[in-house]
N, C-alpha and C positions, 0 to 999 in steps of 0.2 A: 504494500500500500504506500500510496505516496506517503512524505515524511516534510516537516517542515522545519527550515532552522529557526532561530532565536528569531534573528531579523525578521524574518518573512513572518513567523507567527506576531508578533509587535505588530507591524505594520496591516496586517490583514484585520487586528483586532482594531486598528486605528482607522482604517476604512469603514469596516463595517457597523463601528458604534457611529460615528461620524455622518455615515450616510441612510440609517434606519435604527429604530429604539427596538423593532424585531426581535422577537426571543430566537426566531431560528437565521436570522440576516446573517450571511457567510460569502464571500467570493466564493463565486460559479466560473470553473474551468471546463470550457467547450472545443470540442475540437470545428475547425472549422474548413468548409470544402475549398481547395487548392492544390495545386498539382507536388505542394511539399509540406508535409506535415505542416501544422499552425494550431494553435490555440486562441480563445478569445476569452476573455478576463474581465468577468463583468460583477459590482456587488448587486446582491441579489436578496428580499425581505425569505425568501422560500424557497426551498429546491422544487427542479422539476421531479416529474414523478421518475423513478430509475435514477435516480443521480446517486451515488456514493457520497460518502460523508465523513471528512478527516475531519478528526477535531485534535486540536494539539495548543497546549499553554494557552486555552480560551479560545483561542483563533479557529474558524469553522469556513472548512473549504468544500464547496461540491462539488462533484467531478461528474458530466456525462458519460454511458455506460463505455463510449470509446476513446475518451479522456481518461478514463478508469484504468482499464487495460494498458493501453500504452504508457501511460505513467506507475508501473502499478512498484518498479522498483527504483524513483527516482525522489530529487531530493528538489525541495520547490527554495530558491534562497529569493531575497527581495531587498533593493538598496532605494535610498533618497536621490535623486537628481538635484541639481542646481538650483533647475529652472522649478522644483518643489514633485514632479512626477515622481513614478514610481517604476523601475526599472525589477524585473523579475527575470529569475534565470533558473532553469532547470541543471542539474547534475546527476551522476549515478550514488545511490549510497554504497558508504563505502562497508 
């Protein structure tokens, strides 16, 4: 199952309070149709129906059932940008 570092878990819970008082509000990772793997990164007050569910140091991420899969043994990290964005990056756990 996907895993989240420090960062990423901070930062998700700082979205997701930020953008819904939701008890179950969580970034939703979707994979998304193009001709090279891609995800779409969006906060979300509910999962869709089928979505997996990481929850780690408070932070609650849903994954589509093919976001699921394909991330099933990677590590999600997340940093601050400059310009105040949020820059996310995938890795293998080690």
């Amino acid at each position: 199952m996907l895993t989240l570092t420090e960062n990423a878990s901070t930062i998700v819970r700082e979205i997701t309070t930020t953008a819904s008082e939701a008890e179950d509000a969580g970034l939703r990772i979707a994979t998304e149709d193009s001709p090279e793997p891609s995800f779409a990164i969006s906060a979300v007050q509910v999962p869709e129906p089928g979505d997996a569910k990481v929850e780690q140091d408070g932070a609650t991420v849903y994954l589509d059932p093919t976001s699921a899969q394909q991330l099933d043994e990677m590590v999600l990290d997340a940093s601050l940008e400059p310009n105040g964005g949020v820059q996310f990056a995938l890795g293998q756990q080690v």
